[in-house]
C-alpha positions as CSV (number, residue, x, y, z in Angstrom):
1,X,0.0,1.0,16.3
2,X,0.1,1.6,20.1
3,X,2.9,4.1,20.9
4,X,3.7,4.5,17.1
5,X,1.6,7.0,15.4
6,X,3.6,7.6,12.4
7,X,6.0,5.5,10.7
8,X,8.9,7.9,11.6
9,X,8.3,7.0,15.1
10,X,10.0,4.0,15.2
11,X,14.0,4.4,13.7
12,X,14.8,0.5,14.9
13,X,12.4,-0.5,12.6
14,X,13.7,1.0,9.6
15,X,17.2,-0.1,10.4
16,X,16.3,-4.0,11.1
17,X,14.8,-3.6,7.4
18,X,17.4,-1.4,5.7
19,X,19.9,-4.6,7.1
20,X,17.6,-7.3,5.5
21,X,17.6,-5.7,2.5
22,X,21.5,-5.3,2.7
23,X,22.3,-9.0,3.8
24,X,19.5,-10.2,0.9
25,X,17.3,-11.2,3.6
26,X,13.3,-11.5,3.5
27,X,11.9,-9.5,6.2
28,X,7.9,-9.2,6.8
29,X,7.1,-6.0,8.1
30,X,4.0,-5.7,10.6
31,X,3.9,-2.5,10.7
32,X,1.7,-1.8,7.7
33,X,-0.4,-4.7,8.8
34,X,-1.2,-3.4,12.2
35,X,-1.3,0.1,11.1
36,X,-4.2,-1.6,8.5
37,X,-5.9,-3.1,11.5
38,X,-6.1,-0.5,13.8
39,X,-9.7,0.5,14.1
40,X,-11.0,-3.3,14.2
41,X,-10.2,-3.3,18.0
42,X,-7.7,-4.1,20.6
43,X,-4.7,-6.0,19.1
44,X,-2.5,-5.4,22.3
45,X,-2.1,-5.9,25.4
46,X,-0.5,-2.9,26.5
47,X,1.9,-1.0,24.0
48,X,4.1,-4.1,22.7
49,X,2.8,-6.9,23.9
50,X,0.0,-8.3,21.3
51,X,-3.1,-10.3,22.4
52,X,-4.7,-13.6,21.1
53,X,-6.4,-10.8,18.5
54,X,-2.9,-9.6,17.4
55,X,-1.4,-13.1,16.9
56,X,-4.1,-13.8,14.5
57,X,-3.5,-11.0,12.8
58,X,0.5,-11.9,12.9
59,X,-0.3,-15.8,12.2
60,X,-2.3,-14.1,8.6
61,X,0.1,-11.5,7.5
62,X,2.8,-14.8,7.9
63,X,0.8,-17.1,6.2
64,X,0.3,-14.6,3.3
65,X,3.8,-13.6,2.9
66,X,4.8,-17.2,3.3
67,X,3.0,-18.4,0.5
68,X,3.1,-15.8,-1.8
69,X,-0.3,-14.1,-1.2
């Protein structure tokens, strides 16, 4: 992922899914899916933000998780 080259990078991330998991929540992590994607071209827009590409890619991983895939 843009700005992220390890999973490490990024402690916000951990701790928005270590509180899901307290509180019971279901939380779909992109992460993996972008980390997946990353040599099948720009996703992003600049290092946040991502593009019509990256919302497809966002709209899938949803879809999946949403019904069970």
């Amino acid at each position: 992922m843009p700005g992220h080259t390890s999973e490490g990078r990024c402690p916000s991330r951990k701790k928005v899914l270590a509180i899901c998991a307290q509180a019971g929540l279901d939380c779909l992590d992109l992460y993996p899916v972008f980390a997946d994607a990353a040599g099948e071209g720009e996703l992003f827009f600049d290092i946040m933000h991502p593009n019509a590409a990256g919302h497809r890619l966002i709209a899938r991983a949803l879809a999946d998780h949403l019904l069970g895939g």
